[in-house]
C-alpha positions in Angstrom: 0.0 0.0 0.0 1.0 3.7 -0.7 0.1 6.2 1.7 0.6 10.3 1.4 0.4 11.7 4.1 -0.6 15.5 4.3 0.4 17.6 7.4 0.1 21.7 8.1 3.3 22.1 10.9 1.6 24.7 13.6 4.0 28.1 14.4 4.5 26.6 18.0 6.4 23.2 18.5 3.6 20.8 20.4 2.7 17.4 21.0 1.0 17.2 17.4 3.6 18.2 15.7 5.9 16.0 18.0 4.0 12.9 17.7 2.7 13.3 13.4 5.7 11.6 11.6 5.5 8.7 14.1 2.6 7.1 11.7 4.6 7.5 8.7 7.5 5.8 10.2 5.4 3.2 11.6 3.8 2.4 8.0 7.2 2.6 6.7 8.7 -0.4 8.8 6.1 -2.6 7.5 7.0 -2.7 4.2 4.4 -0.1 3.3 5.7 2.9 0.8 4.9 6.9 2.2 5.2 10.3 0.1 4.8 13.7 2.0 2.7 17.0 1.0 3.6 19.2 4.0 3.2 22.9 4.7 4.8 24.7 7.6 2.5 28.2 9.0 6.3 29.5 9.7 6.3 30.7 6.2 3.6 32.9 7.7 6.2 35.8 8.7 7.5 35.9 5.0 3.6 36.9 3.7 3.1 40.1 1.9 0.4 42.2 3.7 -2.4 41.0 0.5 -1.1 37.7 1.3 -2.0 37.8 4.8 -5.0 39.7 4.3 -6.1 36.7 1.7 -5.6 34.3 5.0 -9.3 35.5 5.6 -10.5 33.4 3.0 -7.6 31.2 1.8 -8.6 29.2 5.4 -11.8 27.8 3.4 -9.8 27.2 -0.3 -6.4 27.5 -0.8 -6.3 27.0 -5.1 -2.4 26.6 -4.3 -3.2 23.6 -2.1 -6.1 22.0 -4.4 -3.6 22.4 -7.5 -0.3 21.0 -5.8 -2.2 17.8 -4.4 -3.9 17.2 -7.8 -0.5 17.3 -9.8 1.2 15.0 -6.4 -1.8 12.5 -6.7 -1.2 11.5 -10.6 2.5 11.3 -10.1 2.2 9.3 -6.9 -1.1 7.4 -7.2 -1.0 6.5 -3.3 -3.8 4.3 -2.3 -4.9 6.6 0.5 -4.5 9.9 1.4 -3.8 10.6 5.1 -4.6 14.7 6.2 -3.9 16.0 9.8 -4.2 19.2 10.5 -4.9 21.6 7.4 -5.1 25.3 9.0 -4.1 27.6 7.7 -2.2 26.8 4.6 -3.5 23.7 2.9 -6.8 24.4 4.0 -9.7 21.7 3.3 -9.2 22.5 -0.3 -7.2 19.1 0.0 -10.0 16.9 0.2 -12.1 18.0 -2.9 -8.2 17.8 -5.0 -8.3 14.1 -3.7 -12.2 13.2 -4.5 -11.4 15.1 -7.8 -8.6 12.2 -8.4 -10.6 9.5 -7.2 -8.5 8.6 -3.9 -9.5 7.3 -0.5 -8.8 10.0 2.3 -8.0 9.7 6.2 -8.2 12.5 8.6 -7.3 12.2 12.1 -7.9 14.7 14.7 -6.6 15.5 17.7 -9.1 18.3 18.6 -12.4 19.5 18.3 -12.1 22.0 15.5 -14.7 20.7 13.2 -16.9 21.9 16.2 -15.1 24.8 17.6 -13.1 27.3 15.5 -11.0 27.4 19.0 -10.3 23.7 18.5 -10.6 23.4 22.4 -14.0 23.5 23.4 -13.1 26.2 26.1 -13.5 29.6 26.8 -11.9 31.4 29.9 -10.6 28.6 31.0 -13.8 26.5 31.4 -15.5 24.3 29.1 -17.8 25.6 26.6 -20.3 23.9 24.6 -22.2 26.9 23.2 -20.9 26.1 19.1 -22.4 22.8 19.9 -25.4 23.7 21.6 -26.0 27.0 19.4 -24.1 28.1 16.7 -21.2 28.6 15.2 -21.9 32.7 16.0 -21.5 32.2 19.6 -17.3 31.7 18.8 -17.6 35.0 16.6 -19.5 36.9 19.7 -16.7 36.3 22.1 -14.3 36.0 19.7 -12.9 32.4 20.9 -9.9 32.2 18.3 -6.5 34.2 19.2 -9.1 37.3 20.6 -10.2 38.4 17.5 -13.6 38.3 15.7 -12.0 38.7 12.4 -10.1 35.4 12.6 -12.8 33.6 14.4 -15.3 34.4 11.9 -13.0 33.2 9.1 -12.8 29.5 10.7 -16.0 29.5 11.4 -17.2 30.6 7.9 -14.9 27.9 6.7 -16.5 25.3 9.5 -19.7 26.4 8.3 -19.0 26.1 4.3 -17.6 22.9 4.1 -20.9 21.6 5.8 -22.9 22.9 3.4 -20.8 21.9 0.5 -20.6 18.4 2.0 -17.3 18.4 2.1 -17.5 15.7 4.4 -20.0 13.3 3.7 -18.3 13.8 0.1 -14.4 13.6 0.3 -13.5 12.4 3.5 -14.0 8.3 3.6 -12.6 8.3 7.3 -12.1 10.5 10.5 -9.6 8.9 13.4 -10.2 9.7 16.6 -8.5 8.7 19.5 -11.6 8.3 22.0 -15.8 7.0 22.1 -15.7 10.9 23.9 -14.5 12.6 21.2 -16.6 10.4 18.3 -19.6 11.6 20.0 -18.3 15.9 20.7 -17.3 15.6 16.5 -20.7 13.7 15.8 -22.1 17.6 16.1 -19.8 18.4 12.8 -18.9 15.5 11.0 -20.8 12.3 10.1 -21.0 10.2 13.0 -20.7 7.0 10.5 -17.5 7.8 9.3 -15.9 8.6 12.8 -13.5 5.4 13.6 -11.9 5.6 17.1 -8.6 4.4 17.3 -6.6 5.3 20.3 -3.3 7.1 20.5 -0.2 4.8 20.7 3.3 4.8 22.0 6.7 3.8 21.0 9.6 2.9 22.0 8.0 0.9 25.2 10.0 2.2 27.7 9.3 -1.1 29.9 7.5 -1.5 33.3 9.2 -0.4 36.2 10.4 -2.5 38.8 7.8 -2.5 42.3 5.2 0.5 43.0 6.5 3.4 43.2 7.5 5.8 46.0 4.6 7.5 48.7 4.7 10.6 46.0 2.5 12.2 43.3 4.1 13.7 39.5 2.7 16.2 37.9 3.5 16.3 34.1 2.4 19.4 31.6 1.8 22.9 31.1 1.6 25.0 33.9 -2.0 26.8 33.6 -5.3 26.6 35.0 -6.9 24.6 32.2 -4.4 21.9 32.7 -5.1 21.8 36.3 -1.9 23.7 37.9 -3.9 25.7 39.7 -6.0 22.7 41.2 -2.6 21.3 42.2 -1.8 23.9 44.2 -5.3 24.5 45.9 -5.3 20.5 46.6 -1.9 20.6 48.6 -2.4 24.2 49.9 -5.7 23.0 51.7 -4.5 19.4 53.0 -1.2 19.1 54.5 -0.8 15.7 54.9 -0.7 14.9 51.9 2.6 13.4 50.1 5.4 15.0 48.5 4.7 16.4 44.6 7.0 16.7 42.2 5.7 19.2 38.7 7.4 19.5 35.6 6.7 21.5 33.0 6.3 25.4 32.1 3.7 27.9 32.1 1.5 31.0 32.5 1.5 29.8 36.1 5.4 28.8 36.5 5.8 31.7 39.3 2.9 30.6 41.3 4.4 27.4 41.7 7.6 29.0 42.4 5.9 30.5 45.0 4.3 27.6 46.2 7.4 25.1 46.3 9.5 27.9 48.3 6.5 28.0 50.9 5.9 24.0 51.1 8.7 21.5 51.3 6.5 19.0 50.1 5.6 20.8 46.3 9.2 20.1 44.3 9.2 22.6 41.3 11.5 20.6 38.8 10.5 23.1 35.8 10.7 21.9 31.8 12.9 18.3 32.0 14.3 16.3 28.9 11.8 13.4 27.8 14.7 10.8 29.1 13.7 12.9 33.1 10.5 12.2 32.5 10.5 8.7 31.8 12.5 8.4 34.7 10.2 9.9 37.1 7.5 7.9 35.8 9.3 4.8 36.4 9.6 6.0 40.3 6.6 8.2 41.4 3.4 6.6 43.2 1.1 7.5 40.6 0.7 10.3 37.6 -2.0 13.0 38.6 -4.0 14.7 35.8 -6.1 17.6 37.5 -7.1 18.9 34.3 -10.3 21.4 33.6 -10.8 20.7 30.3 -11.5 18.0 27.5 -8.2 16.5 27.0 -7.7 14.8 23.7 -5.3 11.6 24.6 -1.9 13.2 25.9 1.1 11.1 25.3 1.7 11.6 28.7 -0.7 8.9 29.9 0.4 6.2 27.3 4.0 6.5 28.5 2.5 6.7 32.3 0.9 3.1 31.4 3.8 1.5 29.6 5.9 2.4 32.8 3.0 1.1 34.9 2.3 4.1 36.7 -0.8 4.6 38.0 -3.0 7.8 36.9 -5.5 9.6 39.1 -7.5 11.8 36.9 -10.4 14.2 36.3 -13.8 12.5 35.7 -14.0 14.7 32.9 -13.7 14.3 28.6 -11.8 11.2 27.1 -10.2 10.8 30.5 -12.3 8.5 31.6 -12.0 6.3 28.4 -8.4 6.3 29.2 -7.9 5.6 32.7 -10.5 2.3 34.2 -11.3 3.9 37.2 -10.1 1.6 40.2 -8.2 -0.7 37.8 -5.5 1.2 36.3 -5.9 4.5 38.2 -8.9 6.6 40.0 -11.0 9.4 38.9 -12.3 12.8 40.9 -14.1 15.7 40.3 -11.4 18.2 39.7 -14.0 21.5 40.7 -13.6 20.0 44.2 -10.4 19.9 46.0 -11.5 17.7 48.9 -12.8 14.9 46.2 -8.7 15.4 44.8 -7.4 14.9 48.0 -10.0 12.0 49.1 -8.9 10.1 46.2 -5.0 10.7 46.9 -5.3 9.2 50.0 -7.5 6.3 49.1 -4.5 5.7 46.7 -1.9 5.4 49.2 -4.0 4.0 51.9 -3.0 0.5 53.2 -5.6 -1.3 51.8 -5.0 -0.5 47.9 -3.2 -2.4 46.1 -1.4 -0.6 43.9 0.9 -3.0 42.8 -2.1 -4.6 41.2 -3.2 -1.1 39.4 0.2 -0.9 38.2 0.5 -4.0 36.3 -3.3 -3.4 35.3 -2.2 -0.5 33.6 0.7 -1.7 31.7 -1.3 -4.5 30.7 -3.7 -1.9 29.4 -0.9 -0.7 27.6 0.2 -3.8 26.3 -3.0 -4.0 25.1 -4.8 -1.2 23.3 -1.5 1.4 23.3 1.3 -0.4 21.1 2.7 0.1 17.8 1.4 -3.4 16.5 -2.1 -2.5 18.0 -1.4 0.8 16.2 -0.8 -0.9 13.1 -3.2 -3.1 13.0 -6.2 -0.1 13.5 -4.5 2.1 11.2 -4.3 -0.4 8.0 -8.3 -1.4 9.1 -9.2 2.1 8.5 -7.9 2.1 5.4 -9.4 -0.6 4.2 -12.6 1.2 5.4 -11.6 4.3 3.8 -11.2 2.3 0.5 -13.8 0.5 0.2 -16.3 3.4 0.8 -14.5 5.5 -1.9 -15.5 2.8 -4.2 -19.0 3.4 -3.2 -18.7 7.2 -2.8 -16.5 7.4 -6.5 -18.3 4.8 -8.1 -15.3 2.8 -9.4 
C-alpha cells in the first residue's frame, strides 16, 4: 500500500507536531511505501500584507493547495491519502483535489475543530459547549480564536461552508479519533458514521518499572489553569498531609508554583525536564496526577504513564475517563472539588489499595490497546474502510 500523508506544521512546536511523523515511520517499517505533502505556517512571517490579508479566506480554499495535491496525486497514485491538520495553509481545499482524483482519504484529529473554531471546546478557561449547543456565531461573539472576531469568523465561515458543501459526507471516507468521547463531541460536525476511534499509541516501550512506586504524586504538563496547575496547588495548599509532589513543566503559572514550592517542602518545582527525566520519574513516582479542567484529547503523557506502569489519578472529565478504568489502572475525581482530589489521593496510598495490582493493570492496558502493533493493525483497518467506501462514494 502507498500512503501520502498531508500535514500543516503549527508556528508553535507541540505534541502534534511532535507525535505526526510517528505514523509515517510506523507504516514505513512494514513494508508499506509513504510520500509527503507538508506545509509549515512559519512561512507565515514571509507573507506580503495581501497575502495575509487573503488568509481571511484562503482558510476555506487555498487553489495553491487544491492544484499542488492534484499534480502530487497523478504522479504518486497512493492508495490513500492521510490529512492532519490543514489550517491555515492547505486548508480543506485538499479533500475535494483528492475526490477530484478519485482517492480514498484519512483525517485524524486530535481536537475538536470541526466543532469549535478554537479547536478546544473552552472559553476562559472553562468548558464551553455553546458552538455545539448553538451556533457557530457564539465563537464569533466572544471572539474564541487568538481574541479576535476577524479570525474567528473566518474559521467559522470555513466550519460552516464545508458543511454545506458536504465536504464531508463527500471527500473524507474516514475521520480517526482517539476516544468514544470525542466520536460523540465531532458527531455535532462530521458524520457520525465515518468517525473510527482508534486510540493514540506509544513507542519505543519504555518497559514497566520495577515495584510501585514511592509515597509521592508527579505532575507532568503545562503550567496553567486549564491543565489543572492551579487545582494542584489548591489541593496541597488546603490538606497538609498529603505526600510530597513533584511538577514539571512550564507555564503561565510557572511563578505561582515558584511561590508555592518555596513556601511547602512538600511541592518540588523541577520546571521543563528532557523526555529521558520524564521517563525516569515515571518509572519511580506513586502515581501520575492529571487535575485537568478541560476536555483533553489523549496526551502522550498517559500512554507512557501506562507502559511504565504508573498509575494515573485523573479528572472525571472528557476522554479521561475512556483512558484511565477507574479503580483498575488508576482513580477518577471531580477536579471542581479539592477535597474529592485529596479523598482520592489518599485512598490511593491507603494500606488497603493495592497498587501494585493497578500498576501491572495499567501496563497491561498498555500492552493491550497502546502499542505500535495494536497501532498498526487499527490504522491499515481504516484504510481498508476508507477504500472501500470510496468505491462506493466514486463509483469505481
Amino acid at each position: 500500500m502507498k500512503i501520502l500523508y498531508a500535514w500543516n506544521l503549527y508556528q508553535q512546536q507541540g505534541g502534534e507536531n511532535m507525535w505526526y511523523p510517528s505514523e509515517p515511520e510506523l507504516l514505513r517499517s512494514r513494508g508499506h511505501e509513504v510520500c509527503f505533502y507538508e506545509r509549515d505556517n512559519k512561512d507565515l512571517a514571509e507573507f506580503s500584507v495581501l497575502q495575509k490579508a487573503s488568509m481571511l479566506w484562503r482558510t476555506s480554499w487555498a487553489g495553491d493547495t487544491y492544484r499542488a495535491v492534484r499534480e502530487l496525486l497523478r504522479k504518486e497514485k497512493p492508495d490513500v491519502v492521510h490529512v492532519y491538520n490543514t489550517l491555515a495553509l492547505i486548508s480543506p481545499s485538499i479533500f475535494h483535489a483528492c475526490a477530484a482524483e478519485r482517492v480514498a482519504v484519512v483525517q485524524t484529529h486530535y481536537n475538536y475543530r470541526s466543532v469549535c473554531p478554537a479547536a478546544t471546546l473552552m472559553r476562559n478557561g472553562r468548558v464551553c459547549e455553546e458552538c455545539i449547543d448553538h451556533s457557530l456565531l457564539q465563537s464569533i461573539k466572544y471572539s474564541c480564536y487568538r481574541e479576535s472576531k476577524i479570525q474567528t469568523a473566518a474559521l467559522a465561515a470555513s466550519i460552516a461552508l464545508h458543511r454545506h458543501l458536504g465536504t464531508w459526507n463527500r471527500c473524507v471516507q474516514a475521520f480517526i479519533v482517539p476516544t468514544q468521547f470525542m466520536k460523540r463531541k465531532l458527531a455535532a460536525g462530521l458524520p457520525e458514521d465515518r468517525i473510527e476511534v482508534r486510540p493514540n499509541w506509544h513507542d519505543p516501550d519504555p518497559g514497566m518499572r520495577p515495584g510501585d512506586g514511592e509515597r509521592s504524586v508527579l505532575f507532568i504538563g503545562r503550567l496553567a489553569e486549564e491543565k489543572g496547575a492551579g487545582v494542584l496547588l489548591r489541593t496541597w495548599q488546603a490538606n497538609p498531609d498529603l505526600p510530597p509532589v513533584k511538577i514539571l513543566g512550564d507555564g503561565p503559572m510557572a511563578d505561582e508554583v515558584r511561590r508555592a514550592a518555596a513556601a511547602d517542602p512538600r511541592i518540588h518545582y523541577l520546571g521543563r525536564q528532557p523526555h529521558e527525566r520524564v521517563l525516569e520519574e515515571l518509572r519511580v513516582t506513586g502515581c501520575l496526577l492529571v487535575p485537568v479542567l478541560w476536555y483533553e484529547a489523549f496526551p502522550h503523557t498517559l500512554l507512557e504513564a501506562a507502559a511504565s506502569g504508573a498509575p494515573i489519578l485523573a479528572s472525571n472529565l472528557g476522554t479521561l475517563p475512556d483512558v484511565v478504568d477507574d479503580g483498575v489502572t488508576g482513580l477518577l475525581f471531580n477536579p471542581f472539588d479539592t477535597a474529592d482530589v485529596a479523598a482520592k489521593i489518599r485512598l490511593f496510598f491507603s494500606p488497603g489499595m493495592d497498587r501494585n495490582a493497578i500498576s501491572r493493570a495499567a501496563r497491561k492496558k498498555f500492552e493491550t490497546e497502546f502499542t505500535a502493533d495494536r497501532a498498526y493493525e487499527n490504522l491499515t483497518r481504516i484504510y481498508a474502510v476508507a477504500q472501500d467506501r470510496a468505491r462506493g462514494d466514486f463509483g469505481f
